[in-house]
C-alpha positions in Angstrom: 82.1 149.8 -19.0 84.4 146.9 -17.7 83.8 145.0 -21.2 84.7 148.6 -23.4 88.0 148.5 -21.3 89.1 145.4 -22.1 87.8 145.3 -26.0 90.7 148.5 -26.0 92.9 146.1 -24.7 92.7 147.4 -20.8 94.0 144.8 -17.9 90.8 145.7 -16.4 88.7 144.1 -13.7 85.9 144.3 -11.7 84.6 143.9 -8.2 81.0 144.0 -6.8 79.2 142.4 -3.9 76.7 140.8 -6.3 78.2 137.5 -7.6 80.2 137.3 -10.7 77.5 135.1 -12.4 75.6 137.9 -13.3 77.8 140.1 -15.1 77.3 137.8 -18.3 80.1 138.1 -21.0 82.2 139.8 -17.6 81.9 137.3 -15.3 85.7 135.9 -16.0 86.8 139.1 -14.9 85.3 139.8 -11.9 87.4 139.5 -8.5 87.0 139.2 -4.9 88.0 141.7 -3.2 91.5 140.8 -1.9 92.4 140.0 -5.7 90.6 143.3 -6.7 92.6 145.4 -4.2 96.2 144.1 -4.5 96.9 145.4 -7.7 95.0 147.9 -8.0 96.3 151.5 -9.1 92.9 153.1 -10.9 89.7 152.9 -9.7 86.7 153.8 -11.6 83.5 153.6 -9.0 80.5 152.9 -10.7 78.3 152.4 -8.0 74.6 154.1 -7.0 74.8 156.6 -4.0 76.8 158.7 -1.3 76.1 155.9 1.0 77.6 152.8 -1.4 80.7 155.2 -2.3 81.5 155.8 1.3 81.1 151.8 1.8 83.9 151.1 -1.4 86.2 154.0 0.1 86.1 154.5 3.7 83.9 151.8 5.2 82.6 148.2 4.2 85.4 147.5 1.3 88.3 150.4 1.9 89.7 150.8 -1.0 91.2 154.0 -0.5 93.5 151.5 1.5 94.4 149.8 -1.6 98.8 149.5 -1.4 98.9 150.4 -4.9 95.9 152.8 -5.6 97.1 156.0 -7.6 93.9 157.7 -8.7 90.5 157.4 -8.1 87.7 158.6 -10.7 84.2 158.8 -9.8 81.6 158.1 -12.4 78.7 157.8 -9.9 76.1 161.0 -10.1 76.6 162.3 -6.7 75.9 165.5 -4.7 78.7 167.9 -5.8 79.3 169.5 -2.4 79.5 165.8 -1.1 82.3 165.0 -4.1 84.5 167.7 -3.6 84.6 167.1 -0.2 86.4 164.0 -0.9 89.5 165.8 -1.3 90.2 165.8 2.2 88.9 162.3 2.9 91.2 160.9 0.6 95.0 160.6 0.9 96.6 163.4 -0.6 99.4 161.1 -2.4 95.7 159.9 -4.6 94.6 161.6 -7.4 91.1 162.7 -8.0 88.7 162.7 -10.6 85.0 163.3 -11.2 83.7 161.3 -14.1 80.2 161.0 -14.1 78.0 160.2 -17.1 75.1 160.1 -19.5 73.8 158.0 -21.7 72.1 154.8 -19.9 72.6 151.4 -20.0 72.4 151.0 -23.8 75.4 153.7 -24.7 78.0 151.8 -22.3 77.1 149.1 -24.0 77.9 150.4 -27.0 80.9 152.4 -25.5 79.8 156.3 -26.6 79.0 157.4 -23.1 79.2 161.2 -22.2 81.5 162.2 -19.9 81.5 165.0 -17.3 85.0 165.6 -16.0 86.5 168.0 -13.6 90.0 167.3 -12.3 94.0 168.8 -13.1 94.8 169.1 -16.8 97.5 166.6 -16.3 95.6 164.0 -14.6 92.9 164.3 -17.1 95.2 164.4 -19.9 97.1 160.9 -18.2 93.3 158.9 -18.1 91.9 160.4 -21.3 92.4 156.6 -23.3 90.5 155.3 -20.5 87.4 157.8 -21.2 87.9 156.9 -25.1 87.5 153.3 -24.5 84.3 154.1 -22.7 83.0 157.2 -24.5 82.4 159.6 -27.0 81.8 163.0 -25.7 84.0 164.5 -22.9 83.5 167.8 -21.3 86.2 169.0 -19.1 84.3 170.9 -16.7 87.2 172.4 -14.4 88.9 171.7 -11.1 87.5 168.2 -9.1 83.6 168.5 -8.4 82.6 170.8 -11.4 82.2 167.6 -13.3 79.2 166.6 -10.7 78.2 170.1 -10.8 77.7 169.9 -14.7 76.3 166.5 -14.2 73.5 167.1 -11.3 72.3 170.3 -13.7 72.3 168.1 -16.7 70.4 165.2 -14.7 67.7 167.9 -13.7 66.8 168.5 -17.2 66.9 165.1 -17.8 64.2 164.4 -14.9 61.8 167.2 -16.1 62.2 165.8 -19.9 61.6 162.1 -18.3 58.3 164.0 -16.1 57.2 165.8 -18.8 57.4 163.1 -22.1 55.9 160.8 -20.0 52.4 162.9 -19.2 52.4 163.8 -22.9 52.4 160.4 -24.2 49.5 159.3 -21.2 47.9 162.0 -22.4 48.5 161.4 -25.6 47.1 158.0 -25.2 43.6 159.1 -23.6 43.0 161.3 -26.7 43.8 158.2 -29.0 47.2 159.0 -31.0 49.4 156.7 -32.4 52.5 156.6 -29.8 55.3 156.1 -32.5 53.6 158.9 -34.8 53.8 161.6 -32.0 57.4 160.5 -31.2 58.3 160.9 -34.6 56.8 164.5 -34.6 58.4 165.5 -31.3 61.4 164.5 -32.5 62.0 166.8 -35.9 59.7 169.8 -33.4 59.8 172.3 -30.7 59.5 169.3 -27.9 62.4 167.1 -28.9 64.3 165.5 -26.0 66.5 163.3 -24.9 64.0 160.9 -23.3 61.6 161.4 -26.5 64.4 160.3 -28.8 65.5 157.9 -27.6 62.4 155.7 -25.9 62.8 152.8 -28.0 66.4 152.1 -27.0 66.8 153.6 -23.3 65.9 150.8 -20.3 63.6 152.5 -18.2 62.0 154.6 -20.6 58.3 153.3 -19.6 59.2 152.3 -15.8 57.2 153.3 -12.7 59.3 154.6 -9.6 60.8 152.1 -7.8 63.6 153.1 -4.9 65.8 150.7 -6.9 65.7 151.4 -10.4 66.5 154.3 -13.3 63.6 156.5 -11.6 64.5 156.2 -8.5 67.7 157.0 -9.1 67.2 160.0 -11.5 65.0 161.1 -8.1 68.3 160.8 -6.0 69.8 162.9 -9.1 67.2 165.9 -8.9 68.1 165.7 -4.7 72.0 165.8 -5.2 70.9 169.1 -7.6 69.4 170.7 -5.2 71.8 170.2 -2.4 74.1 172.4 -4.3 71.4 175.0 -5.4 72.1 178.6 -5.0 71.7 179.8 -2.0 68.8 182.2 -2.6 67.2 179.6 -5.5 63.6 178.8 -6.0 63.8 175.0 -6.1 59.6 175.3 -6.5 60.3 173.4 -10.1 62.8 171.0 -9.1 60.6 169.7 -6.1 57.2 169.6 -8.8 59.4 167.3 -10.9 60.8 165.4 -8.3 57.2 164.6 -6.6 56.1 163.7 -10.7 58.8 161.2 -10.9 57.2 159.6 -7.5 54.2 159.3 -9.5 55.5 157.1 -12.6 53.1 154.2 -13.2 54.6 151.5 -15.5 53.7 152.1 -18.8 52.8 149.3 -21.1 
């Protein structure tokens, strides 16, 4: 996302507690903090949980102390109820916006990330070259937090097409069919998916759970879903698919 920015010509920069060396064709343009913060007047957070965004805003980092800072958008996938309380955590003189996406690794590379995003008209219509740069889908979903609604929902299809393609190709395996032909017929029939698609291409497509990585992660995804559920919902389906992510095995 960092390198889309500044191909469109973006004074961007980055920060992260990793060291710079292993952000590759980035690594010029990553900061220490104190560099990161004096200038800064947008932040785009791009980081993995509740916990790490309450370390960049309020805690470890404390950015929301930047002298400069102007807006905030927040790309992580984060539980909505947990987003939109932000609004009163935050100074009031910062604007908000929820910005989380879809695509993995290999469409911010290629800068035609979907974007989920719920904030004022004006602010939205102010950042919108930003989301260019980075994207190409954008779905204004409303006020601040309706983009993480949109975003948990869409993550918990996601996890039940991730669950679901992977037991059909291990089982497709144990009755001896070609992997590439089934994928070719799921995708022009009835069973086509986003995970199915695209298994070549996305990163963790044939990844075992780990806390750490894409599955874990789209597990956090299905519980930041269901902390927002209805309040009378049957989450029966959501908890089967989050205990058959659990159960990934790397597949070879």
């Amino acid at each position: 996302m960092l390198g889309a920015l500044r191909k469109a010509s973006f004074d961007a920069v980055g920060f992260d507690i990793r060291p710079s060396s292993e952000f590759g064709g980035n690594a010029p343009h990553m900061r220490e903090l104190s560099k990161f913060s004096q200038n800064l007047r947008i932040l785009i957070t791009v980081v993995r949980d509740i916990a790490q965004t309450d370390a960049v805003l309020f805690e470890t980092q404390r950015l929301t102390e930047a002298p400069n800072l102007q807006t905030i958008i927040v790309c992580s996938t984060l539980s909505p109820r947990y987003t939109t309380a932000l609004r009163d955590r935050v100074p009031a003189t910062i604007a908000l916006i929820d910005a989380p996406m879809s695509g993995a690794a290999i469409a911010a590379e290629q800068a035609r990330l979907s974007f989920m995003l719920g904030g004022s008209t004006p602010d939205l219509d102010h950042h919108q070259p930003l989301f260019d740069a980075m994207g190409a889908h954008f779905h204004r979903m409303g006020s601040f937090g309706t983009g993480m609604q949109a975003k948990v929902l869409n993550n918990l299809l996601a996890a039940s097409n991730t669950a679901m393609t992977r037991l059909v190709l291990d089982w497709a395996e144990q009755a001896g069919l070609d992997e590439n032909a089934l994928l070719g017929l799921i995708e022009t029939s009835s069973g086509q998916n986003w995970l199915a698609s695209g298994f070549q291409e996305i990163e963790f497509s044939r990844d075992g759970y780990g806390a750490e990585n894409s599955i874990g992660i789209l597990h956090k995804d299905v519980a930041s879903a269901l902390d927002a559920a209805p309040p009378d919902a049957d989450i029966n389906l959501p908890r089967a698919i989050q205990h058959a992510l659990l159960s990934l095995k790397t597949k070879r």
